[in-house]
Residue frames relative to the residue before (quaternion, step in Angstrom):
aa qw qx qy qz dx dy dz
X 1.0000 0.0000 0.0000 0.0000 0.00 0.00 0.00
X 0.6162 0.4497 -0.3538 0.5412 3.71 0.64 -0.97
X 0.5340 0.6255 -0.4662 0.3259 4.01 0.64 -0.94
X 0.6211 0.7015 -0.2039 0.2838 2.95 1.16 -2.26
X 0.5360 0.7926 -0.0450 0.2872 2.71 0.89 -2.33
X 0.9306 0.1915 0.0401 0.3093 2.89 0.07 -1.61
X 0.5065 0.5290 -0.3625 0.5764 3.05 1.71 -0.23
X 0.5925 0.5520 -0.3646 0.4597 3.88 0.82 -0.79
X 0.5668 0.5450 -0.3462 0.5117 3.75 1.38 -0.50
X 0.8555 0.2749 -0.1535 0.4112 3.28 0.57 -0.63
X 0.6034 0.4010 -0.4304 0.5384 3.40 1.29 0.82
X 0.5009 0.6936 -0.4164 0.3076 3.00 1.52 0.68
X 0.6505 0.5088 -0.2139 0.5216 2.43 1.99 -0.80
X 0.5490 0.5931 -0.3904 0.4410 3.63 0.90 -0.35
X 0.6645 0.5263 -0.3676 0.3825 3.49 1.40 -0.48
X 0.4326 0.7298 -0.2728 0.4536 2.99 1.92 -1.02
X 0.7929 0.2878 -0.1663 0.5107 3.72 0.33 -1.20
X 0.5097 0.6106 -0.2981 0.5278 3.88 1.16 -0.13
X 0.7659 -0.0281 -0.2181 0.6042 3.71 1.28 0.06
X 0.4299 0.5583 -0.5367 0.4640 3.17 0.50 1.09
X 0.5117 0.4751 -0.4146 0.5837 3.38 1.49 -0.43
X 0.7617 0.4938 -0.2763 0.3157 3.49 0.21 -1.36
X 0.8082 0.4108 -0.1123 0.4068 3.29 1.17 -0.68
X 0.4048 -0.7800 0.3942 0.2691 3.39 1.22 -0.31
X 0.7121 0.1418 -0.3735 0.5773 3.55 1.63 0.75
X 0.4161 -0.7064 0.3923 0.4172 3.23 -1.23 0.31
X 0.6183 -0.6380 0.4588 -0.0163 2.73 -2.16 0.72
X 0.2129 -0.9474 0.2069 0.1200 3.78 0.06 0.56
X 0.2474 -0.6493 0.4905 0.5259 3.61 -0.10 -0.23
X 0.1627 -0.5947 0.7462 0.2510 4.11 -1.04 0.00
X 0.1782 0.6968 -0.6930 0.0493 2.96 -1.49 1.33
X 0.6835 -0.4389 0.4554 0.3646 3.36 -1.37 0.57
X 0.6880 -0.5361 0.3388 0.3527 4.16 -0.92 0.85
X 0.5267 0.7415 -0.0864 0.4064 2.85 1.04 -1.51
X 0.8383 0.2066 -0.0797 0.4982 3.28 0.49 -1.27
X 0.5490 0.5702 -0.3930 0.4680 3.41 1.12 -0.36
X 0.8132 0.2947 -0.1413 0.4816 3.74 0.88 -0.99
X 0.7284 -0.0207 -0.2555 0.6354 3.42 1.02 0.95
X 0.4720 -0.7241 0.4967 0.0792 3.84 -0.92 1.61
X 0.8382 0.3577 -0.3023 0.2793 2.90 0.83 -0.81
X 0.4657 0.5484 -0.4622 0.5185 3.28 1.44 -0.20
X 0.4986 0.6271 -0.4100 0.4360 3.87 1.05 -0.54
X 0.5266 0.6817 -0.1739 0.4772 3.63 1.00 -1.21
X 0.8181 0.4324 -0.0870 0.3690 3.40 0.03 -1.98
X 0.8341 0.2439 -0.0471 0.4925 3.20 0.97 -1.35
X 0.4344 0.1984 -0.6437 0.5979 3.32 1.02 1.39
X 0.2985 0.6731 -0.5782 0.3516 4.24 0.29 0.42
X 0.8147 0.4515 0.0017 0.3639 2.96 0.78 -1.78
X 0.5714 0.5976 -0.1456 0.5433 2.78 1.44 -0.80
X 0.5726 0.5829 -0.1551 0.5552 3.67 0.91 -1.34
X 0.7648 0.3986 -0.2008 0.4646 3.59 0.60 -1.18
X 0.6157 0.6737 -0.1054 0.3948 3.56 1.22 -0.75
X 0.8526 0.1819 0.0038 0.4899 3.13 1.39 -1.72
X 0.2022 -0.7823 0.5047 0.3041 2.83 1.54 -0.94
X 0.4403 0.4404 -0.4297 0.6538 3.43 1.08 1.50
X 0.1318 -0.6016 0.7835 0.0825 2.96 -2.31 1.01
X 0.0104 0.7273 -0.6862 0.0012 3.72 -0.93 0.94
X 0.0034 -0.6880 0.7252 0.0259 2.91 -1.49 0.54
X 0.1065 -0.7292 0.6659 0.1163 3.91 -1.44 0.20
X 0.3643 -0.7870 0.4954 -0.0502 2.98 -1.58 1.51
X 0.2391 -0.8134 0.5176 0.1154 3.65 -0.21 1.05
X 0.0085 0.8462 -0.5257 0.0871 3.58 -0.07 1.32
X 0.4459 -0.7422 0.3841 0.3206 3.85 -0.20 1.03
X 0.8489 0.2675 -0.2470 0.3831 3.38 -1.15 0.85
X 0.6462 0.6546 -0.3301 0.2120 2.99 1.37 -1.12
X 0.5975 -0.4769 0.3644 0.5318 4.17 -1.01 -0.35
X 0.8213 -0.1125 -0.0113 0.5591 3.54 0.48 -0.15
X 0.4770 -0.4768 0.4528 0.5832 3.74 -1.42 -0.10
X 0.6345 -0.3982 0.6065 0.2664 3.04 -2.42 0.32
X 0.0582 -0.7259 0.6846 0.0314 3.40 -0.96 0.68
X 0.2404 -0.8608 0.4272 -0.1367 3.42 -1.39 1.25
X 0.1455 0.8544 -0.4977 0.0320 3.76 1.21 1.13
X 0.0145 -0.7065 0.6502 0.2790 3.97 -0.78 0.42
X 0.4946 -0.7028 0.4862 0.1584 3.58 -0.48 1.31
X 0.0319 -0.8342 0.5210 0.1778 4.69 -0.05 0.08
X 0.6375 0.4966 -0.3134 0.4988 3.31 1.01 -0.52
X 0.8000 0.1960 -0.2335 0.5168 4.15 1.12 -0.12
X 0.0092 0.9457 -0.2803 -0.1642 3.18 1.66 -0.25
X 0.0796 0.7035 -0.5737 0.4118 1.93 -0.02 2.50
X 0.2486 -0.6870 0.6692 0.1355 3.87 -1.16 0.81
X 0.0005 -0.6454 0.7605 -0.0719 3.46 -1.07 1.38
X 0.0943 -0.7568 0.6323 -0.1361 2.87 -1.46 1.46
X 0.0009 -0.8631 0.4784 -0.1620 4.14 0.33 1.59
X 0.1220 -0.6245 0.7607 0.1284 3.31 -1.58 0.28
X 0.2942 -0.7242 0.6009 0.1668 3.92 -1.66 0.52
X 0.2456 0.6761 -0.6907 -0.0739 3.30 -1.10 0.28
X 0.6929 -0.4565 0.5267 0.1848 2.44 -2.28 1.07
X 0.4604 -0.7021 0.4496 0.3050 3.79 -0.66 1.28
X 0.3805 -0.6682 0.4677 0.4358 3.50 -0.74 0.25
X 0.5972 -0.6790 0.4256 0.0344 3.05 -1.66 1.24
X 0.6453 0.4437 -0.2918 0.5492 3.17 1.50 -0.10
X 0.5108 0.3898 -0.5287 0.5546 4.02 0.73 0.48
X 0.2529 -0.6523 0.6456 0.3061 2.87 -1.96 0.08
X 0.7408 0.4136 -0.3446 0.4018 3.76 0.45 -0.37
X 0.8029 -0.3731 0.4075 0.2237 3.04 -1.56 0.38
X 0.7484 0.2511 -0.1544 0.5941 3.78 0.81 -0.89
X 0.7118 0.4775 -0.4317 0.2810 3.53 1.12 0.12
X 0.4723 0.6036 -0.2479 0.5926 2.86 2.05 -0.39
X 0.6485 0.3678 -0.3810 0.5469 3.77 0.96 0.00
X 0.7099 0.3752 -0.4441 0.3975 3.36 0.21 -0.37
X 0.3937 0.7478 -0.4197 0.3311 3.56 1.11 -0.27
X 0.6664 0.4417 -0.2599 0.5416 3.17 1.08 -1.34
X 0.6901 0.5134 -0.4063 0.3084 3.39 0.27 -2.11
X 0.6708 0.5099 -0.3909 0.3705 3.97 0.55 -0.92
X 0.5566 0.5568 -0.3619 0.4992 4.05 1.49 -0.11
X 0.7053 0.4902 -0.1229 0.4972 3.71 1.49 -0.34
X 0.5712 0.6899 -0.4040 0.1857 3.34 0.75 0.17
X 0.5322 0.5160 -0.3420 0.5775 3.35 1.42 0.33
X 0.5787 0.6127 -0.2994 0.4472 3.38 1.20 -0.08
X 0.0889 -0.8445 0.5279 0.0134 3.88 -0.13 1.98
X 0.6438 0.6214 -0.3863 0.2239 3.46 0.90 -1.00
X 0.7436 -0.5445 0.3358 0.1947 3.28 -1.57 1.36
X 0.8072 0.4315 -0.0679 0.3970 3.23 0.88 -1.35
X 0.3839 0.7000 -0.3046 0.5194 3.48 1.73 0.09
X 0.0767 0.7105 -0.6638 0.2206 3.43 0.14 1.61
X 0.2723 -0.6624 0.6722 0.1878 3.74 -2.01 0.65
X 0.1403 -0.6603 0.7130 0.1898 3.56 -1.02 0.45
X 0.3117 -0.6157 0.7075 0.1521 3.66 -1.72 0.63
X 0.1801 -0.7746 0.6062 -0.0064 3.01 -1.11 0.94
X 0.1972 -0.7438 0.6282 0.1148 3.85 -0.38 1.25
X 0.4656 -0.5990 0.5437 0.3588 2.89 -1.86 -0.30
X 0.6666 0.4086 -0.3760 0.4973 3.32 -1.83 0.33
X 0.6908 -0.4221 0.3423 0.4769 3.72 -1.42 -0.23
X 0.4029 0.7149 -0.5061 0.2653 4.25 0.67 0.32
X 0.5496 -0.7493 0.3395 0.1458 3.16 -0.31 1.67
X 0.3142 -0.8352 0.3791 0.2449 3.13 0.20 0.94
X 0.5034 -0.6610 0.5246 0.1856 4.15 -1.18 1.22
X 0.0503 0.6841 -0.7269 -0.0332 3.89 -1.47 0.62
X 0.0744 -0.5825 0.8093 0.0120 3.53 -1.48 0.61
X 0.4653 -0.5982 0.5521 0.3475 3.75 -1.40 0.04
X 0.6414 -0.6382 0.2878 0.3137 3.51 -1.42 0.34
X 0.5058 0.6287 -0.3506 0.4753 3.07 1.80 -0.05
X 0.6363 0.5356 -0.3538 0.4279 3.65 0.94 -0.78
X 0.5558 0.6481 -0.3222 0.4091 3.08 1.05 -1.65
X 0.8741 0.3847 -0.2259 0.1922 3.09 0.18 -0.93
X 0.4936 0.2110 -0.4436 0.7177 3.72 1.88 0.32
X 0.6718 0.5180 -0.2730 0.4537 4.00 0.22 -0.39
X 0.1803 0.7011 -0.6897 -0.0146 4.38 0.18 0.15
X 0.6409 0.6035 -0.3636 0.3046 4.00 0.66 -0.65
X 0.4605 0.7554 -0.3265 0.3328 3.18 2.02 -0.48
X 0.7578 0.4201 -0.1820 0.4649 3.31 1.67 -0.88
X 0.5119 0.6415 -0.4239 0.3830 3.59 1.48 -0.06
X 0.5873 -0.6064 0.4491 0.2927 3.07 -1.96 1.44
X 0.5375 -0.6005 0.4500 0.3848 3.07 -1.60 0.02
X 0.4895 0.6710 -0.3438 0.4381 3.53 1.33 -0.35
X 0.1588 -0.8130 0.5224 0.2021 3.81 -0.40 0.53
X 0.8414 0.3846 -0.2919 0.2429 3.59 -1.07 1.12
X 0.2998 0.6961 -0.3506 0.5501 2.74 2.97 -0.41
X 0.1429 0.6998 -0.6934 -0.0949 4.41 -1.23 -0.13
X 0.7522 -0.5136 0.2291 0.3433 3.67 -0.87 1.46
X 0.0830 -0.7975 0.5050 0.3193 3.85 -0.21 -0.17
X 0.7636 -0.0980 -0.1985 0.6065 3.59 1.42 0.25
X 0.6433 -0.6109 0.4611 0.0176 2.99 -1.58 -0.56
X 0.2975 0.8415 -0.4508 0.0083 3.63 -0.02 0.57
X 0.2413 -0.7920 0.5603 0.0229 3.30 -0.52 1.25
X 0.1850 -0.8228 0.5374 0.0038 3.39 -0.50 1.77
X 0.0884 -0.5054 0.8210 0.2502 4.13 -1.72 -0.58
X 0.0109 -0.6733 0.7388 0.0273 3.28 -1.04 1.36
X 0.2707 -0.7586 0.5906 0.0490 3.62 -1.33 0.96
X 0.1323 -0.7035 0.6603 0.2273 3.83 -0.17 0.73
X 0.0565 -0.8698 0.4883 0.0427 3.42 -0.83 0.49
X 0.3938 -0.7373 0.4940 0.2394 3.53 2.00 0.93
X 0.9394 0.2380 0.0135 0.2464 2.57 -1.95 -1.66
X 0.7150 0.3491 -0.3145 0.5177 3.86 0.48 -1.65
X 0.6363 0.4588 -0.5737 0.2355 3.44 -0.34 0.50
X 0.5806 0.5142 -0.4044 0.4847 3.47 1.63 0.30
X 0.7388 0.1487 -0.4289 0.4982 3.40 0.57 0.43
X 0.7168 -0.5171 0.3538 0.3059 3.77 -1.48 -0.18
X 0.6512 0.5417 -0.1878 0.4972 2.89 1.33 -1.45
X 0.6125 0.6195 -0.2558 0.4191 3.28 1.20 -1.68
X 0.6709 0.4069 -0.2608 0.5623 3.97 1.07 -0.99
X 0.6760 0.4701 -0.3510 0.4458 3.38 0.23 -0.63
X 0.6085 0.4469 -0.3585 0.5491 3.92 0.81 0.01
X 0.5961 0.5351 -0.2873 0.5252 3.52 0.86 -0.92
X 0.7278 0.4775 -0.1721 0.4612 3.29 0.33 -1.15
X 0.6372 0.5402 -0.1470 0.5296 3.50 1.25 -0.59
X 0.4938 0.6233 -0.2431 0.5554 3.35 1.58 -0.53
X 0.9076 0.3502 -0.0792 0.2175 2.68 -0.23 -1.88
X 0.5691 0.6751 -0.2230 0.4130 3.52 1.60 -1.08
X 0.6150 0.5586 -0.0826 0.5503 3.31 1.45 -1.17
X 0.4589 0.7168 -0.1870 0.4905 3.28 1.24 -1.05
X 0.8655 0.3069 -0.1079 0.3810 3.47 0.05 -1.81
X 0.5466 0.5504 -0.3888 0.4972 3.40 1.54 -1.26
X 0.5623 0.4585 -0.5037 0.4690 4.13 0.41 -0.97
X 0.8193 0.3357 -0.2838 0.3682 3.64 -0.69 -1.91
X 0.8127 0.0728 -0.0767 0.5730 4.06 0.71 -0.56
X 0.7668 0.3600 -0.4546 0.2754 3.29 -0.85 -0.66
X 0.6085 0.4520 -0.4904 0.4301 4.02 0.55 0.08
X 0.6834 0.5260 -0.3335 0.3810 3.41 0.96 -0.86
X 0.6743 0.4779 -0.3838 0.4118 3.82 0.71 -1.26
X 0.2716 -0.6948 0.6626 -0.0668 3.57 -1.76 0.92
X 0.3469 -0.7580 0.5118 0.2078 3.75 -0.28 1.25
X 0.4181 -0.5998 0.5948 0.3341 3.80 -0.98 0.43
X 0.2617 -0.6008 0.7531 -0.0572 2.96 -1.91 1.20
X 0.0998 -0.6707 0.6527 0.3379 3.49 -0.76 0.28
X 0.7072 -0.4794 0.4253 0.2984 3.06 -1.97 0.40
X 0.0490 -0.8871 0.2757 0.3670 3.29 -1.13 0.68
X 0.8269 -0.4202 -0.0232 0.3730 2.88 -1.10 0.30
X 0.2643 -0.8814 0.3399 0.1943 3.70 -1.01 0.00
X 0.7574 -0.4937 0.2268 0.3622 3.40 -1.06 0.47
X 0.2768 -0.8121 0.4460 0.2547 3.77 -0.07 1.06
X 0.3139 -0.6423 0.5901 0.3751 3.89 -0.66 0.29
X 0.7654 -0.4810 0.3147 0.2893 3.11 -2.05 0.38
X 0.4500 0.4164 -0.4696 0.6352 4.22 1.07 -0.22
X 0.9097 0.2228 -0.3008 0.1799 3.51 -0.38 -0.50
X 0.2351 0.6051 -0.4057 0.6435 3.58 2.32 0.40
X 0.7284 0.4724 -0.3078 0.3892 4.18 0.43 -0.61
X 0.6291 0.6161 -0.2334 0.4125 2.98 1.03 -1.22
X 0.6784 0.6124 -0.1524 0.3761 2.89 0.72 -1.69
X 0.6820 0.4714 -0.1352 0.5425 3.39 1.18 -1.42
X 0.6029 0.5442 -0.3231 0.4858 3.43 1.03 -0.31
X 0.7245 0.5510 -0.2271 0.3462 3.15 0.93 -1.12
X 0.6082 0.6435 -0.1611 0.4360 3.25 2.15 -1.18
X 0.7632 0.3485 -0.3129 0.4452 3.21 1.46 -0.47
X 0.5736 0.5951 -0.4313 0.3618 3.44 1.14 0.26
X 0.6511 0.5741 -0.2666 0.4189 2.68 1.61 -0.67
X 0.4474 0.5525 -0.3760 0.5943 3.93 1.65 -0.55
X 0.7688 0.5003 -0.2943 0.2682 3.46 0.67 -1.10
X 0.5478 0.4839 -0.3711 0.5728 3.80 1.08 -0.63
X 0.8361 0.2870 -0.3408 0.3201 3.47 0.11 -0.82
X 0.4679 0.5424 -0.4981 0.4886 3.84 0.87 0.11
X 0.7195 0.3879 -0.3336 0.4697 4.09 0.71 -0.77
X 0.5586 0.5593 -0.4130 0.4522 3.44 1.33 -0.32
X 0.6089 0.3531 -0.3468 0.6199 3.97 0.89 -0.70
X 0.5761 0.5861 -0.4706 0.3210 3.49 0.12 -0.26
């Protein structure tokens, strides 16, 4: 396991310098303090972890981008899932406007395996449809619960990769594929919401407003009264 471990450490980094070529900035591991200022507990507790899930993850800190890249290779389905999150945008209220927000960050995006998951709030199991459906189908991804609308979003490229996970070399090429892969078909394209800011009120609506403040001083002084 530690063998495992450690070699998965260091093709993290090889991935690290593998789009930093490709991209023209550099690229990071994100780790937790902890692990940055002592490896080997860094080591141990993906050990533990590894033994537990039967998953290696790792997350990449790429400059500018909408979020880091996250990176699970999966041993028990062998499968490589590779995602970014965003925070729905806060300024829609429904459910398909807050999807299409996204879908309109994806149209250059062909690849089969490019699936979105919705994410609600509270403990509501979060919904997935691929990106192909989504796109004549957006209801494909709506909850059954009526009035709940996603608070974010993660749009994945899952790779089943069978066979290469029986040899090293064989995964490490796969894996080398695919990471690259996602940043082209999504991660350059996707953009985090900002709300807007805010703007200058004109003079009817500076009045109102002021109007509104003193009725509003005014009930509550007659209310203590």
């Amino acid at each position: 396991v530690e063998s495992t471990v450690a070699s998965w450490h260091q093709e993290v980094r090889d991935l690290c310098l593998i789009l930093s070529r490709r991209i023209g900035r550099e690229v990071q591991v994100k780790l937790r303090w902890t692990h940055v200022t002592d490896p080997i507990r860094r080591l141990m507790d993906d050990c533990d972890h590894l033994s537990q899930s039967k998953v290696l993850e790792c997350e990449l800190s790429i400059p500018d981008a909408a979020s880091t890249m996250k990176i699970k290779a999966d041993l028990q389905t062998r499968c490589v899932s590779v995602w970014m999150n965003l925070q729905a945008p806060g300024d829609r209220q429904s459910t398909k406007a807050k999807l299409n927000w996204l879908l309109r960050q994806l149209t250059k995006t062909d690849d089969p395996n490019v699936y979105v998951w919705a994410n609600w709030p509270g403990q509501t199991a979060s919904t997935q449809a691929s990106l192909d459906i989504l796109k004549t189908t957006p209801e494909a991804i709506e909850h059954t619960r009526k009035g709940i609308v996603p608070r974010s979003f993660d749009v994945l490229l899952v790779r089943d990769m069978a066979g290469k996970f029986a040899g090293r070399g064989t995964f490490i090429l796969g894996l080398e594929e695919v990471v690259p892969a996602f940043y082209e078909q999504v991660g350059q394209y996707l953009k985090a919401w900002q709300p807007r800011a805010p703007k200058i009120k004109g003079d009817d609506e500076v009045a109102i407003g002021t109007q509104n403040e003193i009725k509003s001083e005014s009930s509550t002084s007659q209310f203590r009264e």
